[in-house]
N, CA, C, O and CB atoms as a CASP TS submission, in Angstrom:
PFRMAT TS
TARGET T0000
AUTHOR 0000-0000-0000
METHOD Language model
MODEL 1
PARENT N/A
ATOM      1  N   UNK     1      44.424 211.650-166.926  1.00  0.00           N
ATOM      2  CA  UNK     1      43.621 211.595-165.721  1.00  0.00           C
ATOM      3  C   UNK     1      42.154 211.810-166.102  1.00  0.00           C
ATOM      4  O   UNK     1      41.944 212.489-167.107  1.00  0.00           O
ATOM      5  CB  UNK     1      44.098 212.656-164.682  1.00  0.00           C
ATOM      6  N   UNK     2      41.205 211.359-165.482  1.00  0.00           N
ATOM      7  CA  UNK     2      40.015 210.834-166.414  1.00  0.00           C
ATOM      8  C   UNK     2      38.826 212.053-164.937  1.00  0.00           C
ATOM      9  O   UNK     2      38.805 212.254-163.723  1.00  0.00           O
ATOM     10  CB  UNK     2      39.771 208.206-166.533  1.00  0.00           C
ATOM     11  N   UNK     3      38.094 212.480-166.169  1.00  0.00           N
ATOM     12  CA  UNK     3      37.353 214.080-165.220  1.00  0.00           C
ATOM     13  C   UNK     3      36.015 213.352-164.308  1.00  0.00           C
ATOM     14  O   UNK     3      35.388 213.824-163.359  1.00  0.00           O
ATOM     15  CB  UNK     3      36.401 215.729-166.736  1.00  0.00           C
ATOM     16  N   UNK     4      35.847 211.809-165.123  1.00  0.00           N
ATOM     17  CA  UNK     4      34.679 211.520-164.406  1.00  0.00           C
ATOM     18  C   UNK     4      35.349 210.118-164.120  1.00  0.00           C
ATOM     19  O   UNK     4      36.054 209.529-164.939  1.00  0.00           O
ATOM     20  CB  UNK     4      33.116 211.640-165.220  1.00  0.00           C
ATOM     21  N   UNK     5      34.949 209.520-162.480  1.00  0.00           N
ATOM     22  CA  UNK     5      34.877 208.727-162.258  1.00  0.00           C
ATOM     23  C   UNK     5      33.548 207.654-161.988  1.00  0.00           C
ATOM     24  O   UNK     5      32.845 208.191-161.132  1.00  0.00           O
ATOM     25  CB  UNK     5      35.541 209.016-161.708  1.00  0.00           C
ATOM     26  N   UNK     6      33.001 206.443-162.374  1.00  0.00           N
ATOM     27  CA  UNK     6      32.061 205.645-161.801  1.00  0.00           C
ATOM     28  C   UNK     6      32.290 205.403-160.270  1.00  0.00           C
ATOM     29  O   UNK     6      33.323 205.209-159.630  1.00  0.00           O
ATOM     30  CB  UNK     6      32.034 204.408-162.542  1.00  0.00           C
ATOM     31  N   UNK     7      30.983 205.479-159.905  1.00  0.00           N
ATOM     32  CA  UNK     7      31.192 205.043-157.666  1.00  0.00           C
ATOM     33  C   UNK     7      32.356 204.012-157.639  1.00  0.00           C
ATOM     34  O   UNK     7      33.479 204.118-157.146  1.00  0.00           O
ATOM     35  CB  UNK     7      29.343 203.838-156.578  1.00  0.00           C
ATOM     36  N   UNK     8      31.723 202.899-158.361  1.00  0.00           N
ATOM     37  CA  UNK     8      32.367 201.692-158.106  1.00  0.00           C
ATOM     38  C   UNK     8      34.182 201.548-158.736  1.00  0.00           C
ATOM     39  O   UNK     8      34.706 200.444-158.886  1.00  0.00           O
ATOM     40  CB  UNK     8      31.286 200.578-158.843  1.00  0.00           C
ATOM     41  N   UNK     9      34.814 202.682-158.991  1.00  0.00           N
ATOM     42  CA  UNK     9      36.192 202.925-159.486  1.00  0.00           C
ATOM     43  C   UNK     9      36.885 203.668-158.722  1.00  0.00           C
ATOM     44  O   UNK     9      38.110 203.717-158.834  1.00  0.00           O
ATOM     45  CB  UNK     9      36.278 203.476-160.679  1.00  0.00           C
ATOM     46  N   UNK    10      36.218 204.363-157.827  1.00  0.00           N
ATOM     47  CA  UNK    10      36.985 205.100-157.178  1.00  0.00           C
ATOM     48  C   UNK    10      37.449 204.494-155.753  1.00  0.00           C
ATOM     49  O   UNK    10      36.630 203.847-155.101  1.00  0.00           O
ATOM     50  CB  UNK    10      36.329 206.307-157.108  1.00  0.00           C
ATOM     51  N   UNK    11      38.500 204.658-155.365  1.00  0.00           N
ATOM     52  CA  UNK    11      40.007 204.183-154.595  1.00  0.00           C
ATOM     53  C   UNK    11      39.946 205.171-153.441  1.00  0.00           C
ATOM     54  O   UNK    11      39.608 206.321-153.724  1.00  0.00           O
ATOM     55  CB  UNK    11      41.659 204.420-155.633  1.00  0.00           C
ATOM     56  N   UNK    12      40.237 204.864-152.139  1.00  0.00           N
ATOM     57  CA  UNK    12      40.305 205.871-150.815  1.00  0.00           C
ATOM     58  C   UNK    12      41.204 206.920-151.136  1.00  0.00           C
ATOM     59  O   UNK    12      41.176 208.083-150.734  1.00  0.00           O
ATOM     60  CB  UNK    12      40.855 205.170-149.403  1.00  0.00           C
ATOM     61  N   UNK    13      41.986 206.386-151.888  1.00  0.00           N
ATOM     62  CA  UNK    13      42.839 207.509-152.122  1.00  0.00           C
ATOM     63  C   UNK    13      42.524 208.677-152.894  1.00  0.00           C
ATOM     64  O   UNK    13      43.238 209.677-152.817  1.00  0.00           O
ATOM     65  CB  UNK    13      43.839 207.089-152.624  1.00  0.00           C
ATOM     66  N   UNK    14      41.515 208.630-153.632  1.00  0.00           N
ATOM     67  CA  UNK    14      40.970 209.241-154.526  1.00  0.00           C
ATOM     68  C   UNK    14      39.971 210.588-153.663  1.00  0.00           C
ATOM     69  O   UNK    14      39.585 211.686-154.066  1.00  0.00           O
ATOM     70  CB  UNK    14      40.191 208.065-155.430  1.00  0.00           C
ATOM     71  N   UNK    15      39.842 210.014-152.602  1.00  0.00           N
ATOM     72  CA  UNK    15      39.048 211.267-151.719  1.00  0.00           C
ATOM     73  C   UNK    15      39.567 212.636-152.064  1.00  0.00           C
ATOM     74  O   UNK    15      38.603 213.328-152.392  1.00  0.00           O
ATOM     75  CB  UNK    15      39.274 211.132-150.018  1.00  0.00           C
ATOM     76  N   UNK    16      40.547 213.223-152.118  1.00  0.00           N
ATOM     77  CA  UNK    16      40.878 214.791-152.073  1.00  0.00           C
ATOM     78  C   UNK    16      40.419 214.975-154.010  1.00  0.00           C
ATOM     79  O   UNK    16      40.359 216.096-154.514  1.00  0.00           O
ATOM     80  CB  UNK    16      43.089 215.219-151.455  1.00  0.00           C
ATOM     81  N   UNK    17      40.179 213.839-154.739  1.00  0.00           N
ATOM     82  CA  UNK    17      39.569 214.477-156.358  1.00  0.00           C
ATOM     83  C   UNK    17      38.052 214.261-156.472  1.00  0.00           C
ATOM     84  O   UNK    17      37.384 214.537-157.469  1.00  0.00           O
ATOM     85  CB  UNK    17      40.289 213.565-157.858  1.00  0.00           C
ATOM     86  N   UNK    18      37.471 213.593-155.020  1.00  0.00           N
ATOM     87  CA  UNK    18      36.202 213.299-155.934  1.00  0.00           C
ATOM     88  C   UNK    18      35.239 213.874-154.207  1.00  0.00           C
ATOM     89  O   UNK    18      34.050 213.763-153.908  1.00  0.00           O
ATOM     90  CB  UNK    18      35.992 211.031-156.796  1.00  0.00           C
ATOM     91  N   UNK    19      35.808 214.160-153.830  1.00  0.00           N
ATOM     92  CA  UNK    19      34.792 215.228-152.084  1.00  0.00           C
ATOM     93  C   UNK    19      34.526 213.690-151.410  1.00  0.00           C
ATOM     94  O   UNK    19      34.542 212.502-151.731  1.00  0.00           O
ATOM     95  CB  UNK    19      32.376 216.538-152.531  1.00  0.00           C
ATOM     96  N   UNK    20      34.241 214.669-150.117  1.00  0.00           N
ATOM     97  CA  UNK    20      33.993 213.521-149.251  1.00  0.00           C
ATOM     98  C   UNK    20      32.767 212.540-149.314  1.00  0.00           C
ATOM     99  O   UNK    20      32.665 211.486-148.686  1.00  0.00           O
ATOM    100  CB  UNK    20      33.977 214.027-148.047  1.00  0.00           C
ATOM    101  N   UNK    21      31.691 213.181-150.346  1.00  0.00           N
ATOM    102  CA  UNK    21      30.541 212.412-150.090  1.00  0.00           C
ATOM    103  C   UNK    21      30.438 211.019-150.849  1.00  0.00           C
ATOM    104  O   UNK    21      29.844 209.959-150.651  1.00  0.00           O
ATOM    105  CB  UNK    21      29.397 213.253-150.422  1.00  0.00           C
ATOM    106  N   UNK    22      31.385 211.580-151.906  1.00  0.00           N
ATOM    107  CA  UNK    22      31.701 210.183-153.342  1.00  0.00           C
ATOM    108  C   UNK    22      32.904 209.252-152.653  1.00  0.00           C
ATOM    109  O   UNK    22      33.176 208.130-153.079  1.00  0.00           O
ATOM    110  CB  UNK    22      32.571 211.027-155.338  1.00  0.00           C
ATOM    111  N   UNK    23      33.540 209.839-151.599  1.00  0.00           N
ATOM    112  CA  UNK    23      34.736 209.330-150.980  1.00  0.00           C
ATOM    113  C   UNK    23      33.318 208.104-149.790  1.00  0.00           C
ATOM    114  O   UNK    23      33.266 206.900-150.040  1.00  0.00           O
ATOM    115  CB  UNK    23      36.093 211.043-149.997  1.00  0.00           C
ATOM    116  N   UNK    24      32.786 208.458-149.139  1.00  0.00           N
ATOM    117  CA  UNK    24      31.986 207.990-147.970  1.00  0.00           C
ATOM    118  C   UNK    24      31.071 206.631-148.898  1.00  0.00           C
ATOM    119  O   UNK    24      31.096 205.463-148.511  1.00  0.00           O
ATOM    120  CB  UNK    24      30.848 209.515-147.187  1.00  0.00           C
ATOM    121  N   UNK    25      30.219 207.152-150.293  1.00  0.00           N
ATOM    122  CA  UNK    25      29.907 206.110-151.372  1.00  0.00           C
ATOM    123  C   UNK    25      31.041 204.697-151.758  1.00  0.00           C
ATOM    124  O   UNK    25      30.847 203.498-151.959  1.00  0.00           O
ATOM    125  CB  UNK    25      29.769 207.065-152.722  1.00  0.00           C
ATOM    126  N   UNK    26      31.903 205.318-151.739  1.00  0.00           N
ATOM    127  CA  UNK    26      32.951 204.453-151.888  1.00  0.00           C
ATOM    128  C   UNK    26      33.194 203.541-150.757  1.00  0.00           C
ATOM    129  O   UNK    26      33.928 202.571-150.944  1.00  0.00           O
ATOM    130  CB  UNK    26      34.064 205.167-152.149  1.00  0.00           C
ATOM    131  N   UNK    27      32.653 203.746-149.594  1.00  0.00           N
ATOM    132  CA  UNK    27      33.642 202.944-148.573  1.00  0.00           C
ATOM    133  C   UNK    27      32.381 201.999-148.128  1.00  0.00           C
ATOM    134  O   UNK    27      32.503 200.978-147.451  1.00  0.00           O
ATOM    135  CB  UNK    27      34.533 204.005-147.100  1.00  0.00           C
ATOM    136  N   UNK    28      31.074 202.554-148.661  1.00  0.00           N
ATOM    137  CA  UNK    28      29.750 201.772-148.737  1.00  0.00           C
ATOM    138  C   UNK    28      29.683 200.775-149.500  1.00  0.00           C
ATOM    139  O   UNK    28      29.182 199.678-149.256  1.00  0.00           O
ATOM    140  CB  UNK    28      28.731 202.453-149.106  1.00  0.00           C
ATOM    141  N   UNK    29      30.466 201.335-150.960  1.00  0.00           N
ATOM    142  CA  UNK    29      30.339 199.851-151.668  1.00  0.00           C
ATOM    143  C   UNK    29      31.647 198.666-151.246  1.00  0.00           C
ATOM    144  O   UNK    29      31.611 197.438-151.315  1.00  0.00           O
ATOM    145  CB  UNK    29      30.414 200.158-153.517  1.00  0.00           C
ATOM    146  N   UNK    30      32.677 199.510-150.833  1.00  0.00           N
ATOM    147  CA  UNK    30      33.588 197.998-150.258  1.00  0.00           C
ATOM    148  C   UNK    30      33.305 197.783-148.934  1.00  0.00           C
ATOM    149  O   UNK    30      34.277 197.757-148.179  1.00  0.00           O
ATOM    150  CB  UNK    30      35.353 198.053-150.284  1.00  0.00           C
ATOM    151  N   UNK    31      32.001 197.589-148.376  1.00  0.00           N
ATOM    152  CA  UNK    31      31.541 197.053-147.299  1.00  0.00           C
ATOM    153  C   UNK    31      30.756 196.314-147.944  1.00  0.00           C
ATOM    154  O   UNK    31      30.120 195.631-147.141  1.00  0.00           O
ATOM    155  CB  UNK    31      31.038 197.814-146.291  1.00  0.00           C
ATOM    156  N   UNK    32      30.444 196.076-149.102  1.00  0.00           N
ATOM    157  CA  UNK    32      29.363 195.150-149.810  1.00  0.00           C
ATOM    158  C   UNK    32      27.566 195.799-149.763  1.00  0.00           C
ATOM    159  O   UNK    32      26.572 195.124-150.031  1.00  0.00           O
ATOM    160  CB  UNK    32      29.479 193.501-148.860  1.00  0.00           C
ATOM    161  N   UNK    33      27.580 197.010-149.417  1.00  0.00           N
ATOM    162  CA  UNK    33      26.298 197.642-148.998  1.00  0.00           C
ATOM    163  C   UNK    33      25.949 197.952-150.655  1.00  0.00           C
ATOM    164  O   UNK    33      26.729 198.551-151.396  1.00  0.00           O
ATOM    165  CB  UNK    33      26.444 199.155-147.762  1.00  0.00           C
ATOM    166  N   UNK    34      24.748 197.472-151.031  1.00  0.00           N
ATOM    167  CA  UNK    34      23.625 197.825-152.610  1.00  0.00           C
ATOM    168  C   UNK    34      23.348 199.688-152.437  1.00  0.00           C
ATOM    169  O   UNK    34      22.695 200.429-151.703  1.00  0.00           O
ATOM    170  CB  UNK    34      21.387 196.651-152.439  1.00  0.00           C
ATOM    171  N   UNK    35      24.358 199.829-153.688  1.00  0.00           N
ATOM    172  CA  UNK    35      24.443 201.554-154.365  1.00  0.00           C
ATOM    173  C   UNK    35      24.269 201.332-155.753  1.00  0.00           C
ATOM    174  O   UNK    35      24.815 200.519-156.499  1.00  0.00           O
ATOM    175  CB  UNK    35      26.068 202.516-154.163  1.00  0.00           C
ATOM    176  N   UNK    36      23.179 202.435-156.024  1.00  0.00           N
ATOM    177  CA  UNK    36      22.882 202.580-157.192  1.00  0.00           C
ATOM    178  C   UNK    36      23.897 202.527-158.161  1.00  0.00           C
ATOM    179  O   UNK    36      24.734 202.146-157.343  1.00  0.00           O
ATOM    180  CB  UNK    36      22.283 203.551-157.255  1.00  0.00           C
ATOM    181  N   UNK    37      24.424 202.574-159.023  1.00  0.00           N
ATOM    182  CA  UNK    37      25.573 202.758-159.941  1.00  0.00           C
ATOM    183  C   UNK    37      25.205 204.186-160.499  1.00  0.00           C
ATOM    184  O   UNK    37      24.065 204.549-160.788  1.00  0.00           O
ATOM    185  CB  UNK    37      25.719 201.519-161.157  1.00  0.00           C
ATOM    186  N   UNK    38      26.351 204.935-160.604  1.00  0.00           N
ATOM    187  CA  UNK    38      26.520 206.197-160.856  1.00  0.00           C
ATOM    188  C   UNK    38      27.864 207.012-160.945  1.00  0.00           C
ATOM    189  O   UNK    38      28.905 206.555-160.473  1.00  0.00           O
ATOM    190  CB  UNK    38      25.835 206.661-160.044  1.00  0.00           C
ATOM    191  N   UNK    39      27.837 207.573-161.232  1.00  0.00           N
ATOM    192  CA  UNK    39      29.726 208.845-161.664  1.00  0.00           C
ATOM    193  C   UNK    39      29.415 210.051-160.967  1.00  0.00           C
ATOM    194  O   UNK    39      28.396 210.631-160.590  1.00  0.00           O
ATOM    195  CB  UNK    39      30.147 209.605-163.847  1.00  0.00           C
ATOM    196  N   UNK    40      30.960 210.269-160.917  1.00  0.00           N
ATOM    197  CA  UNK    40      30.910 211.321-159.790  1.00  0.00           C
ATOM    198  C   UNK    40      32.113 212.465-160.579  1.00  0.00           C
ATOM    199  O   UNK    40      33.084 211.837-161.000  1.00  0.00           O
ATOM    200  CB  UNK    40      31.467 210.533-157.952  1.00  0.00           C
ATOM    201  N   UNK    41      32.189 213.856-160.813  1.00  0.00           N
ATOM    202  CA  UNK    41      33.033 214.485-161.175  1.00  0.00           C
ATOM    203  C   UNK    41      33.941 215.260-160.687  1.00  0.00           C
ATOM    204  O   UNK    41      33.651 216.168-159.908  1.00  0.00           O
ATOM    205  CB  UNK    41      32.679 214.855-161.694  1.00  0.00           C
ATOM    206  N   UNK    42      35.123 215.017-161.066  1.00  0.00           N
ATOM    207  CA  UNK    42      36.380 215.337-160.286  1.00  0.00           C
ATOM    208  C   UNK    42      36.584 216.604-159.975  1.00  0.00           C
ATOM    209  O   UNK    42      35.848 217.495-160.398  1.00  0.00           O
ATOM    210  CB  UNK    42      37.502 214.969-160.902  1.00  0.00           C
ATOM    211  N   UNK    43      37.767 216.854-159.080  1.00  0.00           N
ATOM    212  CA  UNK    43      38.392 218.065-158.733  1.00  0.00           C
ATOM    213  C   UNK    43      38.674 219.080-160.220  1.00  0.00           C
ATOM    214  O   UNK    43      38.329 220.246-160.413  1.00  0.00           O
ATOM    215  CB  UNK    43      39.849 217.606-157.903  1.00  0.00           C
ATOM    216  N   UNK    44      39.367 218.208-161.061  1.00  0.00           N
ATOM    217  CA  UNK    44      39.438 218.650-161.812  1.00  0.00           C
ATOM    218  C   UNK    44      38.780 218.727-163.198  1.00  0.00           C
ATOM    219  O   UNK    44      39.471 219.354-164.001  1.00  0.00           O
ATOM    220  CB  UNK    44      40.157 218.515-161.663  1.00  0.00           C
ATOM    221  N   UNK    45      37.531 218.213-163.727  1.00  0.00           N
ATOM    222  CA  UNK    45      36.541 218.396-163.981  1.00  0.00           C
ATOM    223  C   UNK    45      36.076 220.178-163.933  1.00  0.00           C
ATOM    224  O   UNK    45      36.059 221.170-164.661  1.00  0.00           O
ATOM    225  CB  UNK    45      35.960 217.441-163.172  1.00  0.00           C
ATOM    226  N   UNK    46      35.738 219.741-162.529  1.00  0.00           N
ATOM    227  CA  UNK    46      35.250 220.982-162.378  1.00  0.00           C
ATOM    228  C   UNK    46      36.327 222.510-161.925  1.00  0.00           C
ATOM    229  O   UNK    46      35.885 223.540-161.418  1.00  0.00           O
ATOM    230  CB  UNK    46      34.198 220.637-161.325  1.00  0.00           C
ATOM    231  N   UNK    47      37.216 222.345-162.148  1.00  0.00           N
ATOM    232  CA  UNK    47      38.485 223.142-162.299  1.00  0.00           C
ATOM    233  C   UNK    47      38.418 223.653-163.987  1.00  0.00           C
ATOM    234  O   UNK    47      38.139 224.798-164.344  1.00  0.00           O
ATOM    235  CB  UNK    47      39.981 222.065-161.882  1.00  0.00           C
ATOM    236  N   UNK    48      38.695 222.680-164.760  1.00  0.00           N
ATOM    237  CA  UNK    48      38.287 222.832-166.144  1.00  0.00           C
ATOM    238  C   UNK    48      37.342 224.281-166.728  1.00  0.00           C
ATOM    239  O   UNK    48      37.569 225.343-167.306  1.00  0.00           O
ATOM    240  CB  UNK    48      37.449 221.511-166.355  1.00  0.00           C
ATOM    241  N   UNK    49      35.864 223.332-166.002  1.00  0.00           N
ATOM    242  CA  UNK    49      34.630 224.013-166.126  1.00  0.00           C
ATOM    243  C   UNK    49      34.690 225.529-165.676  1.00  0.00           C
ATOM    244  O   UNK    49      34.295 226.544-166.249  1.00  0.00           O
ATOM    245  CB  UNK    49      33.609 223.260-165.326  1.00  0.00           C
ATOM    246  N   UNK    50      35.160 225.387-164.764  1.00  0.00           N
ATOM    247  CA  UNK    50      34.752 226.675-164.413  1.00  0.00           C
ATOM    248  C   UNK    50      36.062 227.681-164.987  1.00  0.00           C
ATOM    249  O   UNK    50      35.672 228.834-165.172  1.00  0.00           O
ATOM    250  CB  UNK    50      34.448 226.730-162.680  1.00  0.00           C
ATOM    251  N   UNK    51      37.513 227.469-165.297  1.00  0.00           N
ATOM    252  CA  UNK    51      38.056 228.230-165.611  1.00  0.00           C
ATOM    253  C   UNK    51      38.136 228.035-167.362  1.00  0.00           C
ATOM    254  O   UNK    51      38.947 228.776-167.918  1.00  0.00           O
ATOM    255  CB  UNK    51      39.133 228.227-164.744  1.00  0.00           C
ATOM    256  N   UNK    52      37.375 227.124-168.206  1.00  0.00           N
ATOM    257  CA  UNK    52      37.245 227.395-169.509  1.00  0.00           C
ATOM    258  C   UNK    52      35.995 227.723-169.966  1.00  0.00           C
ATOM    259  O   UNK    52      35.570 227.586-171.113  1.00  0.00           O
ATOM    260  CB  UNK    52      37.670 226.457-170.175  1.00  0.00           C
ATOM    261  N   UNK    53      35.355 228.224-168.877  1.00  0.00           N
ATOM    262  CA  UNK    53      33.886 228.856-169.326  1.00  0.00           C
ATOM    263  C   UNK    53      33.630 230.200-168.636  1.00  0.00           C
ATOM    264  O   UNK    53      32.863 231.016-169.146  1.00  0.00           O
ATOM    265  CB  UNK    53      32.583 227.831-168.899  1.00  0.00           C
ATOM    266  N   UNK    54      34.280 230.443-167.453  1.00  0.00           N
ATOM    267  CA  UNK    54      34.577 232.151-166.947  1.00  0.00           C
ATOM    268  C   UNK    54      33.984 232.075-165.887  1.00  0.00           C
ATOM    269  O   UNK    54      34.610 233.046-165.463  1.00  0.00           O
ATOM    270  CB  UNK    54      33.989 233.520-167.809  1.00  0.00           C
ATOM    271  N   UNK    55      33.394 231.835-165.115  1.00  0.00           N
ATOM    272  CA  UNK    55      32.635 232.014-163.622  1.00  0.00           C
ATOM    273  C   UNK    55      34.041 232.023-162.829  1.00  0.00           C
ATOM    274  O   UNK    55      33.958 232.301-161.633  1.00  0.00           O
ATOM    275  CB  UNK    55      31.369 230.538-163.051  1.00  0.00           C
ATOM    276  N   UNK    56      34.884 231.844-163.173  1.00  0.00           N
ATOM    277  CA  UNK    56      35.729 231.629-161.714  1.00  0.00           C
ATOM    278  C   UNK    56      36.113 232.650-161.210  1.00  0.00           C
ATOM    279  O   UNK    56      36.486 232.652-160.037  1.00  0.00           O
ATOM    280  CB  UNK    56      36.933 230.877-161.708  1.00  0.00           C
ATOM    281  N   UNK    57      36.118 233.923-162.077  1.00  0.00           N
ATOM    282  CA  UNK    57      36.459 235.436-161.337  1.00  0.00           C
ATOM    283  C   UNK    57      34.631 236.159-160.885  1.00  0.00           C
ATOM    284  O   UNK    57      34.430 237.203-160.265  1.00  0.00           O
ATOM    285  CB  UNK    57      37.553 236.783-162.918  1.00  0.00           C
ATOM    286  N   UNK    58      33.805 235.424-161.309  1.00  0.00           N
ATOM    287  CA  UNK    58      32.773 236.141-160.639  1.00  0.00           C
ATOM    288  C   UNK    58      32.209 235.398-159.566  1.00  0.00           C
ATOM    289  O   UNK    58      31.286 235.921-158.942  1.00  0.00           O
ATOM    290  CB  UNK    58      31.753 236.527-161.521  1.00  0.00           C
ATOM    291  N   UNK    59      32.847 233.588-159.058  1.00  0.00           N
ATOM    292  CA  UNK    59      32.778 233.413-157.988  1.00  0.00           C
ATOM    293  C   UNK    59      33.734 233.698-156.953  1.00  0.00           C
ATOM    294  O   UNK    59      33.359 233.418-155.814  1.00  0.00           O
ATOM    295  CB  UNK    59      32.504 232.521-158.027  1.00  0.00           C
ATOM    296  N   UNK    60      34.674 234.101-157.060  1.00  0.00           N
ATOM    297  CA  UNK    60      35.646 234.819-156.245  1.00  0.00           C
ATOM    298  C   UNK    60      35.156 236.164-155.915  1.00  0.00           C
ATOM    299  O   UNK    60      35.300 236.497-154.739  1.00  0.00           O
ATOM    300  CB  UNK    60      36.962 234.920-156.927  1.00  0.00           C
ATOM    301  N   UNK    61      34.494 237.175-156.880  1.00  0.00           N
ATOM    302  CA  UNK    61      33.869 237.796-156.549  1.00  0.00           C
ATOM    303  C   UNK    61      32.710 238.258-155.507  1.00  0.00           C
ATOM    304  O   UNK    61      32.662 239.074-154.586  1.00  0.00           O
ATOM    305  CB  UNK    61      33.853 237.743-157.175  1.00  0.00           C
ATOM    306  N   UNK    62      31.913 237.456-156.025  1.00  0.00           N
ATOM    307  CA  UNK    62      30.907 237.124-155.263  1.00  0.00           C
ATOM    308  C   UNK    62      31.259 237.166-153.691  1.00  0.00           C
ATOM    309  O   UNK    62      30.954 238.052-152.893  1.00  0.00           O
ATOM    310  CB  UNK    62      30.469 235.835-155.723  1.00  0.00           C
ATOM    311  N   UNK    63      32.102 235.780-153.411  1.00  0.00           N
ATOM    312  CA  UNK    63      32.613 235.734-152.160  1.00  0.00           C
ATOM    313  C   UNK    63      33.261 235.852-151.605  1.00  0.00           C
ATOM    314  O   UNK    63      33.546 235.205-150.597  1.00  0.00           O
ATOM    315  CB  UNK    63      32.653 235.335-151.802  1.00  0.00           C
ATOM    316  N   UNK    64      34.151 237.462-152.430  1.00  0.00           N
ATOM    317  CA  UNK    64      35.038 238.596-151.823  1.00  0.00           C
ATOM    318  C   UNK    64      33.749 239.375-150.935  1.00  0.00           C
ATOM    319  O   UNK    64      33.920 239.695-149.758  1.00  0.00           O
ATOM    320  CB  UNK    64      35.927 239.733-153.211  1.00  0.00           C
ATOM    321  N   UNK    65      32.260 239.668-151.767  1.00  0.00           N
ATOM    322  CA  UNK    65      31.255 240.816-151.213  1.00  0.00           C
ATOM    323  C   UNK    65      31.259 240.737-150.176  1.00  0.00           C
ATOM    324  O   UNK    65      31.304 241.875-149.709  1.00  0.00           O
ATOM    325  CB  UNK    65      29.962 240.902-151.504  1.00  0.00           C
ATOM    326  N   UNK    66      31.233 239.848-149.261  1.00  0.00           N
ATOM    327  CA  UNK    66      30.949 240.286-147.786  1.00  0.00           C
ATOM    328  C   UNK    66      31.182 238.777-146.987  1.00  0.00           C
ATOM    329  O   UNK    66      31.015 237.769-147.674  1.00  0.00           O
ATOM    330  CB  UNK    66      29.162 241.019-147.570  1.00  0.00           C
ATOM    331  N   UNK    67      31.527 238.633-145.693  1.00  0.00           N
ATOM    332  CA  UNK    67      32.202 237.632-145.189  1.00  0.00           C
ATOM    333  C   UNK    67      31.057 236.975-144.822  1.00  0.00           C
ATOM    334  O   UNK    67      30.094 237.415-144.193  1.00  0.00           O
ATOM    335  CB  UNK    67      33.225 237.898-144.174  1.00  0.00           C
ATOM    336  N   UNK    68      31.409 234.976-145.642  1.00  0.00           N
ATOM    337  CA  UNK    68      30.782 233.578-145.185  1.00  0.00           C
ATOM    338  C   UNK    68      30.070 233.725-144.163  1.00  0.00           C
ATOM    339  O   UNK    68      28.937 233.432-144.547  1.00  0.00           O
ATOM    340  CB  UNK    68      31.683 232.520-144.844  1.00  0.00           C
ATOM    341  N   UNK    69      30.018 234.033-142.952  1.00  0.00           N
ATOM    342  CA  UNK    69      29.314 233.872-141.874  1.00  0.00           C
ATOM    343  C   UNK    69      27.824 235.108-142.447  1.00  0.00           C
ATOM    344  O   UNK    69      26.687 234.991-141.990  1.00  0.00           O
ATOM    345  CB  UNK    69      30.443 234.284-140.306  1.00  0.00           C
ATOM    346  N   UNK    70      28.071 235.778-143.090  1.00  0.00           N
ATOM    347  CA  UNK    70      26.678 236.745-142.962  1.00  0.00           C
ATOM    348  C   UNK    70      25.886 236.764-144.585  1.00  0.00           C
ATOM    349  O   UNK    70      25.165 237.562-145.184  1.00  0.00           O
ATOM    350  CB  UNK    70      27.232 238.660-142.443  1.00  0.00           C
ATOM    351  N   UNK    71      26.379 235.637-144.826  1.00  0.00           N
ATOM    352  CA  UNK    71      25.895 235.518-145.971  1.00  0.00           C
ATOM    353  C   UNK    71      24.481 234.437-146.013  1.00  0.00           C
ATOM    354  O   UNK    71      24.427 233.345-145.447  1.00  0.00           O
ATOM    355  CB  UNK    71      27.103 235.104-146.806  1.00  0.00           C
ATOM    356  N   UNK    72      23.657 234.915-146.636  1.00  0.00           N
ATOM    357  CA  UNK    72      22.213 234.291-146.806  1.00  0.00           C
ATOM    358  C   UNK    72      22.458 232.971-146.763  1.00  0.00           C
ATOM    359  O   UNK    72      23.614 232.737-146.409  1.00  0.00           O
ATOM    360  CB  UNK    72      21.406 234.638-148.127  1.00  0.00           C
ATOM    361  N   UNK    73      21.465 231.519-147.110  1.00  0.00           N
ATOM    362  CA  UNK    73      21.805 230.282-147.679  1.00  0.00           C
ATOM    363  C   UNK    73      21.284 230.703-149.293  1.00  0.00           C
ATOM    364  O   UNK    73      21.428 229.634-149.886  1.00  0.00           O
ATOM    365  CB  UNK    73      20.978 228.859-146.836  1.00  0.00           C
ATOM    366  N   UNK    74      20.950 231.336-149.927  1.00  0.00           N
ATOM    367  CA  UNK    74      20.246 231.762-151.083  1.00  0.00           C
ATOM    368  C   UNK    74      21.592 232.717-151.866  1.00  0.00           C
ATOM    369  O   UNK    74      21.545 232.711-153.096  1.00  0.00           O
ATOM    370  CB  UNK    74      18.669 232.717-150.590  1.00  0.00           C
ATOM    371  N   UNK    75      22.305 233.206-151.471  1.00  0.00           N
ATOM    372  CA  UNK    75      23.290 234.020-151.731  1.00  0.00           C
ATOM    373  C   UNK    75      24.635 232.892-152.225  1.00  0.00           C
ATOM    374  O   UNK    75      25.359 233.241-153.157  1.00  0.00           O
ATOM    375  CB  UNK    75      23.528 235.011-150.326  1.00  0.00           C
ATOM    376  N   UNK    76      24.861 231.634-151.563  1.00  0.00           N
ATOM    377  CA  UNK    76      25.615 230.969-151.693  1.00  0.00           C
ATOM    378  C   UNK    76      25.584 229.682-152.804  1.00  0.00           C
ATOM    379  O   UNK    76      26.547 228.922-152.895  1.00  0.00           O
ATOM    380  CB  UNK    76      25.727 230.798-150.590  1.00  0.00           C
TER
END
C-alpha cells in the first residue's frame, strides 16, 4: 500500500486514507476542472510518522490537558 498518493490517482474510495480535502481535489479533477499536479499523504503515512518517530504519546497528551472546546487555536 503506497504512503503517498498523486491528486490525479486517487479513487472516491480512497477518501477515508487521504481526508476529505484530497478526497474533494479528486472529484475536481474528474469533473475535468485544471489542478495543479501534486501528492497527498496517507492515513497511513502519517500513522507511520508519528508512531516511528514518538509524538504520538505526547499528542495524546497534549489533548488529554484540558477539553477541545477551551483550547486556544495556538495550543492546537
Amino acid at each position: 500500500m503506497s504512503l503517498v498518493l498523486a491528486l490525479e490517482a486517487i479513487l472516491s474510495k480512497d477518501r477515508p486514507r487521504v481526508g476529505g480535502k484530497a478526497a474533494a481535489v479528486e472529484k475536481l479533477i474528474n469533473h475535468g476542472l485544471s489542478v495543479p499536479r501534486g501528492i497527498v499523504m496517507t492515513t497511513e503515512a502519517y500513522q507511520h510518522f508519528v508512531t516511528s518517530t514518538g509524538p504520538r504519546n505526547r499528542i495524546a497528551a497534549e489533548l488529554q490537558r484540558k477539553r477541545f472546546e477551551d483550547m486556544r487555536w495556538e495550543e492546537l
